[in-house]
Each structure stands twice: as structure tokens, then as C-alpha cells.
N, C-alpha and C positions, 0 to 999 in steps of 0.2 A: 465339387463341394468343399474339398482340403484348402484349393486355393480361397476362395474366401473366406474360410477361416482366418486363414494366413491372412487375410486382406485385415477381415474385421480384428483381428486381437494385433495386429501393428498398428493399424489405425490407432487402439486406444492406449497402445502402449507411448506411441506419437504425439497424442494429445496430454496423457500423465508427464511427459517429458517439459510439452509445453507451457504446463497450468505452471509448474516449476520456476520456469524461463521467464514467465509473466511476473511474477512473484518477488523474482529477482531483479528481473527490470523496471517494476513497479515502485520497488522499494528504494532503489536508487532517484528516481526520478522527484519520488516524494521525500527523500533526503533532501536533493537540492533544492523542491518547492519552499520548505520549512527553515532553511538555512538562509535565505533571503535577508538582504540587510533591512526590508520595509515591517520584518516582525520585532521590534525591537523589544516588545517583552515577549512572555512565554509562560503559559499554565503551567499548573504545578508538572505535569508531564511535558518533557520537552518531546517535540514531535519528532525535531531530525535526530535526537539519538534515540526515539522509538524506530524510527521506520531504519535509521545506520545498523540495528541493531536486527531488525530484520533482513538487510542483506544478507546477511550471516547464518541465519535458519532457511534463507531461502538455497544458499549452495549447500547448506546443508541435508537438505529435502534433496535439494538435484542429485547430489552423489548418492543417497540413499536410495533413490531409484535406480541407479544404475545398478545398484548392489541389489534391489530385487530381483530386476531382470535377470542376473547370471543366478542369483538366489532366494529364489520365492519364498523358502519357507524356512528362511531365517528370520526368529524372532524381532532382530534389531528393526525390520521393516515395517511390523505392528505393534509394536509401544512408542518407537520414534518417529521415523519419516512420514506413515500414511495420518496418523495421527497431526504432525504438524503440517500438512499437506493440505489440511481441512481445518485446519484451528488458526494459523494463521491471518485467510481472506476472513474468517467471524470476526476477529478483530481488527481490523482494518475496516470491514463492513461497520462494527460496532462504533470508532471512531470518525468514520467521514460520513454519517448516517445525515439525512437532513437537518438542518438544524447547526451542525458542527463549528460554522464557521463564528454564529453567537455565542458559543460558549467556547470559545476559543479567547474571546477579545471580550467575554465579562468583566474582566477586571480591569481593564485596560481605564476606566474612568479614574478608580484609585491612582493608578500606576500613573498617568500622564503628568500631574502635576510634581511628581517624587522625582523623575529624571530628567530636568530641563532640558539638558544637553541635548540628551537623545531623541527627546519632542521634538528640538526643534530643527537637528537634523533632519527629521524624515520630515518635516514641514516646509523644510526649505529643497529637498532631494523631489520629493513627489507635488510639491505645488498647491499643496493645501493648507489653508489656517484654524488653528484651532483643533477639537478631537471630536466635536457634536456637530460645533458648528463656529464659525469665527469669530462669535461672542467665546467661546469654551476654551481660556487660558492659551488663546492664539498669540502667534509673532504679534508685535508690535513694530511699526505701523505694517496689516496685513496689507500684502500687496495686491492690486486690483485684479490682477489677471491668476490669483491663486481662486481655486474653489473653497466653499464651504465646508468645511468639516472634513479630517483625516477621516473619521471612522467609517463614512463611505466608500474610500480610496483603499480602508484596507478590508473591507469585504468583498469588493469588488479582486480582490487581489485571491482572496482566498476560496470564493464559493467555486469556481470553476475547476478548480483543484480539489478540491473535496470531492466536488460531484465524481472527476477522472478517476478517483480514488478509487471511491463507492462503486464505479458501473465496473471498473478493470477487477475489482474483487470478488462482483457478482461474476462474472465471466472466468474469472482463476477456480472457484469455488463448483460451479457447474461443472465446468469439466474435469477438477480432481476428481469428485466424488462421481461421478458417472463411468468415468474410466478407471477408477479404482475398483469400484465393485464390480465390474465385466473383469479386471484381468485377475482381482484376488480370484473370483470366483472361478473364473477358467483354469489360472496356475496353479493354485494351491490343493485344488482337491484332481486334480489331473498324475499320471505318472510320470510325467515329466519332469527334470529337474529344472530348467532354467528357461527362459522366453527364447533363446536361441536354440536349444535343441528340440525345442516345441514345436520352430517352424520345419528347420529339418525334419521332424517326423513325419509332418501333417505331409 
């Protein structure tokens, strides 16, 4: 019966370690999605210094588990780490929610005619004319073998990334909060001080 113990509260110490590791690798990856030379404008929140800025909370969460582990019931563990451990993927979930990638590129109808340059870089980079459609402040003369309309070339760029987002959050978010509440619950009201000398006992 001890050994499974030992089984079950590594397991979710295992997985609390991992939702972390996901968090951090997630946020890196959606830094580089958002850094992309095909965004060339950017809503009032820029996404790669939201998500560069989440790298940062995510080692941050990571070391702070390790600090449970030796120290369950030190306070810094529940106002700081398990809290942002679960508040994090909400926002992340709250940002790449369906829909995200439209109101990403709302304003981009304004924006196109304001920065020629930049238009017509990515028009000549990705092989499209125009921001609707090649009637829509395209290259002149557009060329035959470009498609229709940027604005599909950068949805198509973004919805798939959004989704990655959305589904690796719902998955970070699950098993913080599943394996938070099995190990607070075990560590903190147990007599033991730390998850290592937990299992030694057990």
C-alpha cells in the first residue's frame, strides 16, 4: 500500500513538474510563432513580448516547485508559484481562444495602406496581391502566378498556431490543477516536511 503511495504522489509530483516544462516550452515557441517577419503589424498587445514575457513566469513557476517539493508549507508556494501555475494557461487559453486569429488582423485594413514598404514586402516575400483581394491596394502590375489577397495567407499563417496554443494550455491547465490539489492536499496537511522525506517514510 506505501509503495503506491509513493507511486501515486510522484506521479503527480511528475506531472506538476511537467505542466511547468510545457508552459515554458510553449511560451518559447509562441514567441517565435509571433515574431515572424509575415506579422508585420501588431495589436495594441504585442503577442511575442506577451508570450517572451511568459517565459520568464514559466521558470519562474518551475523553480518554485522545486521549492515546494523540499518546502510544502512555505507560504511563497501559495500566493506565488501554484497561483501562477493556473493563471497563466487562463490566459493563454483567454488569448488563442477561437476566433483569435480575426482579431488579431482587425485592423490590419487601416494599417495596409499606412506602410507601403512593409505591404509590399510581404506581398512580394509570400506571393500575394493586395490585403482582400488583388483589386485591395495590390502590387502593381500584380503578378499572375501571385494569389489573391494577403489576408488569407496570413490567417492561414496564424489559425494553426492559435489552435497549438489553445489545445497545449488546455493540457498545461489540466494537469497543474489536478496535480496541485492531490499533492497540496497530501503535503500540506501531512507530518511531513518535504515530498522527499514523504517518500522515505512512506
Amino acid at each position: 500500500m506505501g509503495s503506491l503511495k509513493i507511486i501515486g504522489i510522484s506521479v503527480c509530483a511528475y506531472v506538476q513538474l511537467s505542466s511547468a516544462i510545457i508552459l515554458i516550452v510553449m511560451s518559447g515557441i509562441s514567441y517565435n510563432y509571433f515574431s515572424n517577419e509575415i506579422l508585420i503589424f501588431s495589436p495594441k498587445l504585442q503577442h511575442h513580448i506577451f508570450f517572451g514575457c511568459g517565459i520568464g513566469v514559466g521558470f519562474v513557476v518551475f523553480i518554485g516547485l522545486w521549492i515546494f517539493l523540499f518546502f510544502p508549507k512555505t507560504i511563497y508556494n501559495y500566493i506565488v508559484t501554484f497561483p501562477l501555475l493556473l493563471i497563466l494557461p487562463c490566459v493563454y487559453l483567454y488569448f488563442s481562444q477561437p476566433g483569435s486569429s480575426s482579431q488579431f488582423i482587425k485592423d490590419w485594413d487601416q494599417q495596409w495602406s499606412v506602410d507601403l514598404i512593409e505591404t509590399e514586402m510581404l506581398q512580394k516575400k509570400n506571393k500575394c496581391c493586395g490585403w482582400k483581394n488583388y483589386t485591395d491596394k495590390s502590387l502593381y502590375p500584380c503578378p499572375i502566378n501571385f494569389v489573391s489577397g494577403c489576408q488569407q495567407v496570413v490567417t492561414d499563417y496564424l489559425d494553426p498556431r492559435f489552435h497549438e496554443i489553445f489545445i497545449f494550455s488546455c493540457v498545461s491547465l489540466i494537469m497543474g490543477t489536478v496535480s496541485t490539489v492531490m499533492l497540496v492536499a497530501t503535503m500540506y496537511f501531512s507530518s511531513w516536511n518535504s515530498f522527499f522525506s514523504f517518500i522515505d517514510v512512506v
